[in-house]
BALOBA-1460 file (C-alpha; in Angstrom, 3 decimals):
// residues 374
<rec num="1" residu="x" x="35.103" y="22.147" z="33.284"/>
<rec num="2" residu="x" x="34.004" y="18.522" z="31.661"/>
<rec num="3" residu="x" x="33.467" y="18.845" z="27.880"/>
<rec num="4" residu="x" x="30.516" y="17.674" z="26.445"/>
<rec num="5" residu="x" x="30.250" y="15.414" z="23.695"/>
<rec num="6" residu="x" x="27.175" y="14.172" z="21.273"/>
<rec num="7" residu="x" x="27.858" y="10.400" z="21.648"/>
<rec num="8" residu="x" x="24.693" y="9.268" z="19.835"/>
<rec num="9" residu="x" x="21.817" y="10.100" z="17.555"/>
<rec num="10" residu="x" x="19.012" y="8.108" z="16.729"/>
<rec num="11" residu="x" x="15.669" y="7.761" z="14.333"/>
<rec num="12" residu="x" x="12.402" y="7.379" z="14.086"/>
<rec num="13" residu="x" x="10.932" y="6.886" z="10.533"/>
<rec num="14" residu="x" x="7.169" y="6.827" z="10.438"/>
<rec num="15" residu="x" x="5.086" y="3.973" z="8.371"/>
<rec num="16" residu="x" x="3.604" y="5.814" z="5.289"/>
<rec num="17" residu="x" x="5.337" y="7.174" z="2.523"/>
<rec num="18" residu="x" x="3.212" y="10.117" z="0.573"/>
<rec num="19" residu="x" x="5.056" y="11.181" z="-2.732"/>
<rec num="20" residu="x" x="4.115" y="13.916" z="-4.483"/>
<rec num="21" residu="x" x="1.840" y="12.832" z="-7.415"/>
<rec num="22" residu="x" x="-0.234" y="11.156" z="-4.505"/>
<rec num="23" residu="x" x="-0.277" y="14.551" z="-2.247"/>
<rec num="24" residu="x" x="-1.061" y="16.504" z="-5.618"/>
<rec num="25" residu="x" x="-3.746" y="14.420" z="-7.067"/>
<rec num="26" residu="x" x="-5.588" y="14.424" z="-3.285"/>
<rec num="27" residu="x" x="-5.448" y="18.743" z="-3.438"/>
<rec num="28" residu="x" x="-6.165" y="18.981" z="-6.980"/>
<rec num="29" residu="x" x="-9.480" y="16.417" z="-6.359"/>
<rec num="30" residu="x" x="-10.378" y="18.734" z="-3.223"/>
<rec num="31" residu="x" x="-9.413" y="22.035" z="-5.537"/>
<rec num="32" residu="x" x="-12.090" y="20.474" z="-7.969"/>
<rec num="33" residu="x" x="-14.983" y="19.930" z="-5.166"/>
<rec num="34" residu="x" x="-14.549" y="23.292" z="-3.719"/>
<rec num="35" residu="x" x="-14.676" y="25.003" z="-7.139"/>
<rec num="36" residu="x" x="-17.329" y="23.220" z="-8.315"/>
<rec num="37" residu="x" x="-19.488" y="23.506" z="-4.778"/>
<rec num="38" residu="x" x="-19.225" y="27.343" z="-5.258"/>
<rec num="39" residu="x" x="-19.389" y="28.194" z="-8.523"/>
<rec num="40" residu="x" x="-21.751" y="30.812" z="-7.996"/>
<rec num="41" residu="x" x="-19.962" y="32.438" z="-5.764"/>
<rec num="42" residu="x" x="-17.134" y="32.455" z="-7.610"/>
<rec num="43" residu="x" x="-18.759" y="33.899" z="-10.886"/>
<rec num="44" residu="x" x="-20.161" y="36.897" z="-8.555"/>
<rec num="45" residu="x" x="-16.967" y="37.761" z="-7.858"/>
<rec num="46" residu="x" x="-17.521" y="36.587" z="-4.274"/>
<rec num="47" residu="x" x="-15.189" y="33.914" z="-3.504"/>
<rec num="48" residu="x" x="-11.574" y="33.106" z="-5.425"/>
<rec num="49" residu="x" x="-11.217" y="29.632" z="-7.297"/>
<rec num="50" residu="x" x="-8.520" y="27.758" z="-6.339"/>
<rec num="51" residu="x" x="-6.340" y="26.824" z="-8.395"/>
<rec num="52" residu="x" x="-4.715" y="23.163" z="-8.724"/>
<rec num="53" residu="x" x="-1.065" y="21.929" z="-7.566"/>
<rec num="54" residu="x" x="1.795" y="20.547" z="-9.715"/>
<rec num="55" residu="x" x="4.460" y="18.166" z="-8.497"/>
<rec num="56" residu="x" x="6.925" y="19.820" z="-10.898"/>
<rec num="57" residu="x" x="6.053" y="22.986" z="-9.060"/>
<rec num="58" residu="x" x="6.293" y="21.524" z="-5.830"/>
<rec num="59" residu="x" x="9.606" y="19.937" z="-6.855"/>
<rec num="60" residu="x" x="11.088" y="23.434" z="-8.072"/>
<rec num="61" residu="x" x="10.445" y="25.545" z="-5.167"/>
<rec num="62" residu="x" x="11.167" y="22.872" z="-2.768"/>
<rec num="63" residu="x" x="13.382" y="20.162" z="-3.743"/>
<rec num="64" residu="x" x="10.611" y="18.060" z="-1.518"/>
<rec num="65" residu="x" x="9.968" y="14.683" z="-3.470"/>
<rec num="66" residu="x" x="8.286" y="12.827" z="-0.937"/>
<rec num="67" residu="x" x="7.572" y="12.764" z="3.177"/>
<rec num="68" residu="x" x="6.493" y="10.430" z="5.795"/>
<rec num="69" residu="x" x="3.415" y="10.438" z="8.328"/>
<rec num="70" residu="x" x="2.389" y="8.850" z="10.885"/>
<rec num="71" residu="x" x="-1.370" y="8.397" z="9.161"/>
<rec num="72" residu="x" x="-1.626" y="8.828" z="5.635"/>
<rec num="73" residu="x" x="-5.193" y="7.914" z="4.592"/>
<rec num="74" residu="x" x="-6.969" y="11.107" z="6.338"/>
<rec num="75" residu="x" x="-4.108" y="12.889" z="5.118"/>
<rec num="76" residu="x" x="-4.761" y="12.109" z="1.160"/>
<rec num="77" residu="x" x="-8.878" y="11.867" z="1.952"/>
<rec num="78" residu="x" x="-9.805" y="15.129" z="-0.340"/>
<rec num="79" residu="x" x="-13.080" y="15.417" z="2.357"/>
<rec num="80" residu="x" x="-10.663" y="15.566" z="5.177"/>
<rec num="81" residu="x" x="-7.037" y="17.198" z="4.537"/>
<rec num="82" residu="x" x="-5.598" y="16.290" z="8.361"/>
<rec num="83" residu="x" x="-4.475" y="12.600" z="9.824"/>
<rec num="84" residu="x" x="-6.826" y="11.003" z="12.439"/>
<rec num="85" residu="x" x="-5.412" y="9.999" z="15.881"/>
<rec num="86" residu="x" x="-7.599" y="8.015" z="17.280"/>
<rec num="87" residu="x" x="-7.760" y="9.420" z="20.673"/>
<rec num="88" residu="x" x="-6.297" y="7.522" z="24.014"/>
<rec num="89" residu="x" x="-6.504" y="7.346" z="27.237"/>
<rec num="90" residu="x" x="-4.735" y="9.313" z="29.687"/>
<rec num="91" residu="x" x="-3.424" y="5.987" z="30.685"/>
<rec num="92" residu="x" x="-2.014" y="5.519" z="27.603"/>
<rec num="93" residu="x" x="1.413" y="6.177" z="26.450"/>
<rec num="94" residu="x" x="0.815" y="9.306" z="24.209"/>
<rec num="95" residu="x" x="1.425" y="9.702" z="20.433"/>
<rec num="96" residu="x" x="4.359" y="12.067" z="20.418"/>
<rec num="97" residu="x" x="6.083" y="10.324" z="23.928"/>
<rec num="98" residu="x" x="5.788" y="6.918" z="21.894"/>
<rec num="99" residu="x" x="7.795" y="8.696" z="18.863"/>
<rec num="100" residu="x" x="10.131" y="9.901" z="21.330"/>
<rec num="101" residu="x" x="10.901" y="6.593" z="22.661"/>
<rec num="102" residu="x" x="11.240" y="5.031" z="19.514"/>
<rec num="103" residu="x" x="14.178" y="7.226" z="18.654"/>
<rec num="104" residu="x" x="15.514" y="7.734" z="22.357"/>
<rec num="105" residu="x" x="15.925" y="3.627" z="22.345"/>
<rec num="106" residu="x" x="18.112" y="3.573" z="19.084"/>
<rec num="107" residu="x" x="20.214" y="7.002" z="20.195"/>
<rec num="108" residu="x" x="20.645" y="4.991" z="23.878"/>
<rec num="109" residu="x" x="22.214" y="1.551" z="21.749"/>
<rec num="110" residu="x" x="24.263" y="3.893" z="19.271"/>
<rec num="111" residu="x" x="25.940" y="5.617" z="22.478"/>
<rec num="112" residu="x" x="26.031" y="2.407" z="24.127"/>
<rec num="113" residu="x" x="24.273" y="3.798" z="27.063"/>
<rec num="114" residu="x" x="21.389" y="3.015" z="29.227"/>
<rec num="115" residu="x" x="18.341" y="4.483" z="30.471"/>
<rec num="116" residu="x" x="20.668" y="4.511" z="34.225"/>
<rec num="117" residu="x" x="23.224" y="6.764" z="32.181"/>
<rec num="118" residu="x" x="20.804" y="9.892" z="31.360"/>
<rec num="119" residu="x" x="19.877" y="12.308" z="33.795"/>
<rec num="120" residu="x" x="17.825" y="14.817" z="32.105"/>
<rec num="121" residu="x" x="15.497" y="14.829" z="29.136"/>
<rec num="122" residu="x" x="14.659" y="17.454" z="27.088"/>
<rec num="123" residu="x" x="11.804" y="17.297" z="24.393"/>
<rec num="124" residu="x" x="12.319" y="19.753" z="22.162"/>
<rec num="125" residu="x" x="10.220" y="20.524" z="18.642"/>
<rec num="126" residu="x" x="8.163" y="22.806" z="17.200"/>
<rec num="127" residu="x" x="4.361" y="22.235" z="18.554"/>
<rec num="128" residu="x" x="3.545" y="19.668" z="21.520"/>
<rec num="129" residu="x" x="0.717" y="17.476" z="21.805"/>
<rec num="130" residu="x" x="-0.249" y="19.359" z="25.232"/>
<rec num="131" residu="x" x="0.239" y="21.793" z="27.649"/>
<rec num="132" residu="x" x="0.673" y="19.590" z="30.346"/>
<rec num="133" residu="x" x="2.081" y="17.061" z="32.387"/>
<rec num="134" residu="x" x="5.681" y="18.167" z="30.100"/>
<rec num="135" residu="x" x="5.885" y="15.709" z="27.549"/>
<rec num="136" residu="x" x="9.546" y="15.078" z="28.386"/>
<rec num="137" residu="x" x="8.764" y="14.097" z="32.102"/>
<rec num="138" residu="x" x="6.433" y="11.315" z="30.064"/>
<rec num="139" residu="x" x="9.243" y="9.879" z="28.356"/>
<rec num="140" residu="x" x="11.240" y="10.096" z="31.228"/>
<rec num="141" residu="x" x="8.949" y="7.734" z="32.834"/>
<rec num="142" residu="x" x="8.770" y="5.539" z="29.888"/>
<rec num="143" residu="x" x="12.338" y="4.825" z="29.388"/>
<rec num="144" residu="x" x="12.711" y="4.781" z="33.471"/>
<rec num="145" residu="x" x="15.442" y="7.713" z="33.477"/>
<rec num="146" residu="x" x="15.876" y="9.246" z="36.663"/>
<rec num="147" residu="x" x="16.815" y="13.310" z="37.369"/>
<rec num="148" residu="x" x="14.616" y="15.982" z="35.609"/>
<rec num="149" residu="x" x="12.577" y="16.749" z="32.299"/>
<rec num="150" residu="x" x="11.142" y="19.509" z="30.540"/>
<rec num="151" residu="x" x="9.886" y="20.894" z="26.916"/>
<rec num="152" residu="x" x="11.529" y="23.653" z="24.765"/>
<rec num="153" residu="x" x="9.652" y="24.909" z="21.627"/>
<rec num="154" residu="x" x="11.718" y="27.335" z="19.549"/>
<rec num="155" residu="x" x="9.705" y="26.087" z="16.094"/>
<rec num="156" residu="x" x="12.810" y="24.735" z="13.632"/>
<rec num="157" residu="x" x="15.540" y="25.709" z="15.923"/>
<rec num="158" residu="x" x="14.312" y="23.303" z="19.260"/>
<rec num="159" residu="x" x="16.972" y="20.376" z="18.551"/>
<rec num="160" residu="x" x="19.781" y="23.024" z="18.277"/>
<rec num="161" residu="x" x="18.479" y="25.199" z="21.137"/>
<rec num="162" residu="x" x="18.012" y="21.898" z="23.134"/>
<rec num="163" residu="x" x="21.765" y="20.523" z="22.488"/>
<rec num="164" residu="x" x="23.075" y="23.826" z="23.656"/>
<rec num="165" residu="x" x="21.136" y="23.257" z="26.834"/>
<rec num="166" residu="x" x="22.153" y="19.844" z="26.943"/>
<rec num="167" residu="x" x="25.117" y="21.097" z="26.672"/>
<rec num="168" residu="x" x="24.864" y="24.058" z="29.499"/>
<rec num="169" residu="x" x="24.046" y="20.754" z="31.710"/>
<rec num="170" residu="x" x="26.793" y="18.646" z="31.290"/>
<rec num="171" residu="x" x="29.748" y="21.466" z="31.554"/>
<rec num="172" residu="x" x="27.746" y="22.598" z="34.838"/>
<rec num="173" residu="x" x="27.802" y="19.573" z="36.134"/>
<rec num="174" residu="x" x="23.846" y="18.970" z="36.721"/>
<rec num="175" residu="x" x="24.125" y="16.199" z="34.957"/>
<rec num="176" residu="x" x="26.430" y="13.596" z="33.148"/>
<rec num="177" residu="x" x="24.156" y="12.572" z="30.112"/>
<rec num="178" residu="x" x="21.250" y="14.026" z="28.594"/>
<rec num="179" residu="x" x="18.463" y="12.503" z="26.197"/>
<rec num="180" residu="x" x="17.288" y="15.733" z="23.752"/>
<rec num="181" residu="x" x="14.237" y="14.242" z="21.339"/>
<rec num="182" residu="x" x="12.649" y="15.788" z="18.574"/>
<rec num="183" residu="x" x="9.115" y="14.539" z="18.039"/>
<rec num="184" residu="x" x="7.602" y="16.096" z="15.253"/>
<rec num="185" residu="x" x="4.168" y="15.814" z="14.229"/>
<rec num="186" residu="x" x="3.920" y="18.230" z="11.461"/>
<rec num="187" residu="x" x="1.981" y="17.104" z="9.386"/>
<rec num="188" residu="x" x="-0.972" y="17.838" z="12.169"/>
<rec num="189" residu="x" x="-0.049" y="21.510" z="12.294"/>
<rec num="190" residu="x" x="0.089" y="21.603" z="8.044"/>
<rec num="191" residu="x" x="-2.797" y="23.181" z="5.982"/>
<rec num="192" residu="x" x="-3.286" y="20.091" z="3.579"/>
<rec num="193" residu="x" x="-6.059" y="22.739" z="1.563"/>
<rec num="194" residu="x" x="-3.494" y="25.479" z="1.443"/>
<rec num="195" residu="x" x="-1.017" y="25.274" z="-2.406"/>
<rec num="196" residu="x" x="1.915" y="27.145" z="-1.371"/>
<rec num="197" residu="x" x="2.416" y="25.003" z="1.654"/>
<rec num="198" residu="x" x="0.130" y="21.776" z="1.920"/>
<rec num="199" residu="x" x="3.617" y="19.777" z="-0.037"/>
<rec num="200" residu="x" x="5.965" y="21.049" z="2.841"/>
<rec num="201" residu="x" x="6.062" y="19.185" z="6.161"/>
<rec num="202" residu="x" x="6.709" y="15.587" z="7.210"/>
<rec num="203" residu="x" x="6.525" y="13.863" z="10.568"/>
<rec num="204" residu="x" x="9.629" y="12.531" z="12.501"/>
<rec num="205" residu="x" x="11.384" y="12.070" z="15.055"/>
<rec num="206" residu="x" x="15.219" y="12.414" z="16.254"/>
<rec num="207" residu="x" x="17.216" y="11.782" z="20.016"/>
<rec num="208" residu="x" x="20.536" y="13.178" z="20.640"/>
<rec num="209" residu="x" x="22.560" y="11.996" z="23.396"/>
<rec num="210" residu="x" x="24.594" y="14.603" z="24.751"/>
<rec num="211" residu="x" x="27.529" y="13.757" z="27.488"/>
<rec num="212" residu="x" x="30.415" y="14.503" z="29.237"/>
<rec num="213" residu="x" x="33.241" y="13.366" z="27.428"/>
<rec num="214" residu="x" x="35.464" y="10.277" z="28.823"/>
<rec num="215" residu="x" x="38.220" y="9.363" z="26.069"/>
<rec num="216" residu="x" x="38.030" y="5.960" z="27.111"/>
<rec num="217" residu="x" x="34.526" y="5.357" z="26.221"/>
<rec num="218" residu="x" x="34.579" y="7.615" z="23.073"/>
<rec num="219" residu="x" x="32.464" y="5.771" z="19.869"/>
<rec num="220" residu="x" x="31.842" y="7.769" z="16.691"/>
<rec num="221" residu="x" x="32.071" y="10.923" z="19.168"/>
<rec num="222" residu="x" x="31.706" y="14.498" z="18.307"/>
<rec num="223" residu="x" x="32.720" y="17.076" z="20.988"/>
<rec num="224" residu="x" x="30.581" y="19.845" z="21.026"/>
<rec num="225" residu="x" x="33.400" y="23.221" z="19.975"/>
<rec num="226" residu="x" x="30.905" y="25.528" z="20.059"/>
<rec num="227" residu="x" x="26.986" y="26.935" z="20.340"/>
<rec num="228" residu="x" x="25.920" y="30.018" z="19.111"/>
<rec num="229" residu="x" x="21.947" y="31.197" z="19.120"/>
<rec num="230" residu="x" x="20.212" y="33.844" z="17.752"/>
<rec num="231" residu="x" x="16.620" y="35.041" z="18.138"/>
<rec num="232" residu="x" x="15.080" y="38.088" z="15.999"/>
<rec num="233" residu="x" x="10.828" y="38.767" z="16.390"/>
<rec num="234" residu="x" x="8.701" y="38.169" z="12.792"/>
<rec num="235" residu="x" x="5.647" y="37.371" z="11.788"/>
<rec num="236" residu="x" x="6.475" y="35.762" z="8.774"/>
<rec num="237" residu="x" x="6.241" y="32.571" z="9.835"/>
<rec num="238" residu="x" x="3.452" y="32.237" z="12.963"/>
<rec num="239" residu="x" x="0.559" y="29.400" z="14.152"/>
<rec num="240" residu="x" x="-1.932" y="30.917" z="16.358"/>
<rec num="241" residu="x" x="-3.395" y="28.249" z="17.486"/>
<rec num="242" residu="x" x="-3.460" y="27.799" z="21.385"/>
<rec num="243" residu="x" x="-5.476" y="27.515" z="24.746"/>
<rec num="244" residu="x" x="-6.819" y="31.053" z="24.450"/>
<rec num="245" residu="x" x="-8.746" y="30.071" z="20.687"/>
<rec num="246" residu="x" x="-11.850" y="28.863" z="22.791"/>
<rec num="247" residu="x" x="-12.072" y="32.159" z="24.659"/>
<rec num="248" residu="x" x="-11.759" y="34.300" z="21.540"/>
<rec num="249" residu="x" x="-15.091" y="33.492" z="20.148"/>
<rec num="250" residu="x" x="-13.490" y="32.525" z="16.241"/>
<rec num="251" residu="x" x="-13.067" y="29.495" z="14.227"/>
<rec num="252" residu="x" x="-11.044" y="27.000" z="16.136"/>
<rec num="253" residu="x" x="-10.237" y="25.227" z="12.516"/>
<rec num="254" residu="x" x="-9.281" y="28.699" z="10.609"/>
<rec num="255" residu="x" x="-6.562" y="28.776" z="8.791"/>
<rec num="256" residu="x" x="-4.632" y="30.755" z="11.311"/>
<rec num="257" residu="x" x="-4.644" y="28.051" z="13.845"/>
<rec num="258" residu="x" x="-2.288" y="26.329" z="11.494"/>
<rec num="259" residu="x" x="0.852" y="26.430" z="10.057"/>
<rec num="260" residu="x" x="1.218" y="30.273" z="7.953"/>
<rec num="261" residu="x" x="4.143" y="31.849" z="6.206"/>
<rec num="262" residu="x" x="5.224" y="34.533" z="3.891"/>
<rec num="263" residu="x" x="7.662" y="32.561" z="2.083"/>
<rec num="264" residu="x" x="9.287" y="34.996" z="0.307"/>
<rec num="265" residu="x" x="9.907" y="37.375" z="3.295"/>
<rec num="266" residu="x" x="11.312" y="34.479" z="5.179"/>
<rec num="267" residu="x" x="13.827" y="33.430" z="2.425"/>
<rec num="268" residu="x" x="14.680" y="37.215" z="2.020"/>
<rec num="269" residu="x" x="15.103" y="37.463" z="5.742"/>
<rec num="270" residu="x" x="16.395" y="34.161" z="7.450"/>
<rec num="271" residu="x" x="19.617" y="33.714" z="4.391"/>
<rec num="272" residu="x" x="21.699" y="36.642" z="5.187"/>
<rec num="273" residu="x" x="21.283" y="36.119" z="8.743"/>
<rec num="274" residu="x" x="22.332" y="32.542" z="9.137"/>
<rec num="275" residu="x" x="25.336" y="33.801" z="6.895"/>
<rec num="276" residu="x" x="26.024" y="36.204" z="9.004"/>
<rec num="277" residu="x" x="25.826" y="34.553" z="12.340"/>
<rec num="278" residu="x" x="27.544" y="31.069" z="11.240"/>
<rec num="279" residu="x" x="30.514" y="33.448" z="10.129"/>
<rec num="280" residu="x" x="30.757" y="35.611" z="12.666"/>
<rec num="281" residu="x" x="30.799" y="32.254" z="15.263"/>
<rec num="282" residu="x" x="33.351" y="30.675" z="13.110"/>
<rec num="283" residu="x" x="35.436" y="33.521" z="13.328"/>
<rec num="284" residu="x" x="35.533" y="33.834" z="17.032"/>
<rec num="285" residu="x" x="36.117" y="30.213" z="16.888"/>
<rec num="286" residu="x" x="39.137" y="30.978" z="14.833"/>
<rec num="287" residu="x" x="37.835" y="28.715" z="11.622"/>
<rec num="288" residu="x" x="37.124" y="29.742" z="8.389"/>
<rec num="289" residu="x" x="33.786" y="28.019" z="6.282"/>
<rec num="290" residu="x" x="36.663" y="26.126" z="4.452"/>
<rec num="291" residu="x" x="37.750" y="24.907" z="7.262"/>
<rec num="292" residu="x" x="34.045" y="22.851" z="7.621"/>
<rec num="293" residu="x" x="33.842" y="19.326" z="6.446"/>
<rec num="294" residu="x" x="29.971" y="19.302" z="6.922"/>
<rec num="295" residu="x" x="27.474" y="21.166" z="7.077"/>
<rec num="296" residu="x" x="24.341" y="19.599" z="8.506"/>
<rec num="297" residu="x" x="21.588" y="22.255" z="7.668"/>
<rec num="298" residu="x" x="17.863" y="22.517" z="8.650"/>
<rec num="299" residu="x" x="16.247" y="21.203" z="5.767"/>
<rec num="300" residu="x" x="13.426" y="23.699" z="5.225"/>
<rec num="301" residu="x" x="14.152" y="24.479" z="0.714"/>
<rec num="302" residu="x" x="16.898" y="23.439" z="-1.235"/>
<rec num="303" residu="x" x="16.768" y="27.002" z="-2.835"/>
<rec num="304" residu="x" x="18.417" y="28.765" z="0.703"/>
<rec num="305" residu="x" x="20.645" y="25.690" z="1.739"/>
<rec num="306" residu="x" x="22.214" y="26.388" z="-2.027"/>
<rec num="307" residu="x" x="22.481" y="30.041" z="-1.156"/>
<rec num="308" residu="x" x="23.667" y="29.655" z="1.811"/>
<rec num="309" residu="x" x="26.336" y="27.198" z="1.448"/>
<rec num="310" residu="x" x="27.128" y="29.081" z="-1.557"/>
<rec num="311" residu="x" x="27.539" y="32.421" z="-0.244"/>
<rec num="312" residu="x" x="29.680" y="30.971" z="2.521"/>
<rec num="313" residu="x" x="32.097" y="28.965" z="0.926"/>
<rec num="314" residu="x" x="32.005" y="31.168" z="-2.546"/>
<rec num="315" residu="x" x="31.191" y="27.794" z="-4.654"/>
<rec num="316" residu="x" x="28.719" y="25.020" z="-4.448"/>
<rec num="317" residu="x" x="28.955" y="22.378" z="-2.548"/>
<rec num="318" residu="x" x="28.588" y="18.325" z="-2.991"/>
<rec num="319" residu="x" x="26.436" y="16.436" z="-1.145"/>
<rec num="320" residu="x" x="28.788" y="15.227" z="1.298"/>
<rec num="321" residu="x" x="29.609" y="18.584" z="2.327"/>
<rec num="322" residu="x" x="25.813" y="20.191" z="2.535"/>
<rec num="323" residu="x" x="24.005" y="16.896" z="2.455"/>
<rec num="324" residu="x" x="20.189" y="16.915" z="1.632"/>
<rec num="325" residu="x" x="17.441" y="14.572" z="2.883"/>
<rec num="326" residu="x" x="14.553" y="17.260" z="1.826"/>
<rec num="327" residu="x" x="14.101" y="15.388" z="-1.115"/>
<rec num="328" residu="x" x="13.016" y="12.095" z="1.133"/>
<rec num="329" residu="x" x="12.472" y="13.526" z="4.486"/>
<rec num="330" residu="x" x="10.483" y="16.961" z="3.497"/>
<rec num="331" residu="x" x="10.865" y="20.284" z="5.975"/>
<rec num="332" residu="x" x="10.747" y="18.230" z="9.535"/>
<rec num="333" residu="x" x="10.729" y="21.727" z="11.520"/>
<rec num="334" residu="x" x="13.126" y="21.312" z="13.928"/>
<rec num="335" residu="x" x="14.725" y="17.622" z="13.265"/>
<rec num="336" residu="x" x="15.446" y="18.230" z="9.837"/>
<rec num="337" residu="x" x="19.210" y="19.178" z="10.623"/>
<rec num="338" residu="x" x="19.460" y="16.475" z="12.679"/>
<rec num="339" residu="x" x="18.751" y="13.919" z="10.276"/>
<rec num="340" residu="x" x="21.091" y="15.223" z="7.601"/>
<rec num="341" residu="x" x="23.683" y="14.702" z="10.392"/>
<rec num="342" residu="x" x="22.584" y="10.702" z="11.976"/>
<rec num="343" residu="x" x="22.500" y="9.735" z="8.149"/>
<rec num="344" residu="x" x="25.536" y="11.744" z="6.597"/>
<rec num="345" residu="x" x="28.748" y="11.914" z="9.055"/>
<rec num="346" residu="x" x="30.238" y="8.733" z="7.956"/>
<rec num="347" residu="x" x="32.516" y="10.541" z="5.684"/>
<rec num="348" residu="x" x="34.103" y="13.031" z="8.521"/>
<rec num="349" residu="x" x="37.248" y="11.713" z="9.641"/>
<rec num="350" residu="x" x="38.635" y="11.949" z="13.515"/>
<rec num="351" residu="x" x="39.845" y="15.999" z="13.538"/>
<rec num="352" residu="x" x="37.128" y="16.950" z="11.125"/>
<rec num="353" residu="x" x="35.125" y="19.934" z="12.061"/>
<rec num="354" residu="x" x="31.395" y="20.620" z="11.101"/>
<rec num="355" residu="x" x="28.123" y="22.371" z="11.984"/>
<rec num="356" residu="x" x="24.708" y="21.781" z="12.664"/>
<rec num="357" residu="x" x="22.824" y="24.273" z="11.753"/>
<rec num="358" residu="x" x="18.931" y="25.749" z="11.791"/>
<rec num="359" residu="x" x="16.663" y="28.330" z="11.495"/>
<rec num="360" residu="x" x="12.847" y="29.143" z="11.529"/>
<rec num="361" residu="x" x="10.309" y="30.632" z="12.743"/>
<rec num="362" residu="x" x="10.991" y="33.111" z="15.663"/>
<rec num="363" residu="x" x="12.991" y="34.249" z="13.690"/>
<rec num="364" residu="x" x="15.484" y="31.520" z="15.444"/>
<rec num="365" residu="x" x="18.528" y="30.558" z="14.325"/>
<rec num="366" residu="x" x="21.274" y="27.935" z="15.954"/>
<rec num="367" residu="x" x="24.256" y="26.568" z="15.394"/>
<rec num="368" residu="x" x="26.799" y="24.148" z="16.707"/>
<rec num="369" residu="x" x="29.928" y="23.810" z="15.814"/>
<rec num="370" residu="x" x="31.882" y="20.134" z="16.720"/>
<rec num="371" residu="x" x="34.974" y="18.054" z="15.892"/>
<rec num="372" residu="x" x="34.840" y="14.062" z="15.782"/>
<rec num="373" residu="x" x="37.120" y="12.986" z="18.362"/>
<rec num="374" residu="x" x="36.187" y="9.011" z="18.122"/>
């Protein structure tokens, strides 16, 4: 059976940089309105005032310092809270297919591979743009890749659940390459009025090439040891928003119909059982967590990667070995993982082994274990 190997990954970073004093003063200016536009209510008793942000909050709970979107001004606009995309024609490229692109072009020249190379694509993230067409048979036109697409949404663990079936593709044989992109558009999904979470999403978007291995085309190469996924049902972390909305008679813009979590559960929750599982699939890997030189986590909170890494190797760990990029990047859903590993592998040696790793909402947690080989 061919081996497959992760040959490439590649990038795309959008325009607009929001730090957090900016996000902070935008909610504490709407915080201010909406207080002030129902004071009476609030003095009955009827309504709740809201009460302000704080960056060193933010900063605390999150490690978050800054994130990226792909429109900032609607974003920051204390009447507004969300982005604007203008909308285009069905003749247009779409918004997340363009991402995808963007990304899929720079994975292709990091491989060294062409758009003849791949065939399959798999889009994989946490909410897409549509229904239908499948965004990935889109891209698939765009980049002129022959074979077969389709989408995979498991919220923060799509890139990991989409390399495994990358993966599953090139040891069958149903293909030799495959393109897996992570478009995500987060910050469309992201309750901008809500305090406990309007500081935690960015937008992205990562492309993994995943291939069957040929030593004499190898080029910063990881061969893929390993997968391991785990699903578990919860609430905790849920978006209800979805084609059935219109027939259910209720606010199509409630709060429910966007991004909602019970942080605390999910911290509680989610930490013991990536511990758990990236142990147990070490062990039956025969490794050890000290046997890791990297691990490439989702980047959801600083506060469980700490833990985590913690708990696993019984000490804390320097950036090299649990690298970061929440403190640019923010919680990316399911491409935060991904980034930690394009931007921080260039201190694992040929022989090194390491993990990507995520978990999210689902509960969903993956994790692949691989070795540089080039």
């Amino acid at each position: 059976m061919p081996r497959a190997i992760v040959s490439g990954t590649g990038l795309y970073t959008p325009p607009y940089a929001i730090t957090n004093e900016q996000l902070v003063a935008s909610f504490n200016e709407y915080v201010a309105q909406y207080n002030r536009d129902n004071a009476a209510a609030i003095a009955a008793g009827q309504l709740s005032a809201k009460e302000p942000s704080d960056v060193a909050f933010i900063e605390s709970v999150s490690g978050i310092k800054n994130r990226y979107v792909i429109e900032s001004e609607g974003v920051l606009d204390p009447k507004r809270m969300r982005p604007h995309f203008p909308k285009r024609p069905n003749e247009s490229l779409s918004l997340q297919a363009e991402l995808c692109v963007s990304a899929a072009r720079a994975a292709l020249e990091q491989s060294g591979r062409s758009a003849a190379d791949i065939d399959a694509v798999i889009v994989a993230c946490a909410n897409m743009q549509r229904a239908y067409p499948a965004m990935a048979i889109e891209v698939q036109a765009a980049l002129g890749i022959q074979g077969f697409a389709y989408d995979l949404n498991v919220a923060c663990s799509s890139a990991t659940f989409g390399i495994q079936a990358a993966c599953n593709a090139v040891e069958s044989g149903s293909a030799r390459a495959v393109l897996m992109v992570n478009p995500e558009i987060t910050s469309a999904h992201l309750n901008f009025k809500d305090r406990d979470s309007h500081f935690i999403f960015g937008d992205v978007c990562t492309a993994v090439i995943i291939e069957r291995d040929d030593p004499r085309q190898r080029t910063d190469a990881y061969e893929i040891l390993s997968t391991r996924l785990q699903t578990q049902f919860s609430n905790n972390i849920r978006n209800n928003f979805g084609f059935m909305n219109r027939c259910e008679d209720t606010d199509l813009h409630a709060d429910d119909k966007l991004f909602v979590q019970q942080g605390r559960k999910v911290f509680k929750d989610v930490v013991p059982m990536v511990i758990k599982l990236l142990g147990e699939h070490l062990k039956d890997n025969s490794l050890t967590p000290q046997d890791l030189k990297c691990l490439w986590l989702h980047q959801a909170n600083i506060k469980m990667n700490q833990l985590i890494v913690q708990k696993l190797l019984g000490r804390e760990a320097s950036q090299a070995e649990a690298p970061t990029i929440l403190d640019e990047y923010a919680n990316t859903a399911s491409a935060g993982s991904i980034i930690a590993f394009h931007k921080h592998r260039g201190h694992v040696n040929v022989g090194d082994v390491g993990v990507i790793c995520s978990f999210g909402a689902g509960y969903s947690i993956g994790n692949i274990v691989v070795r540089k080989v080039a």
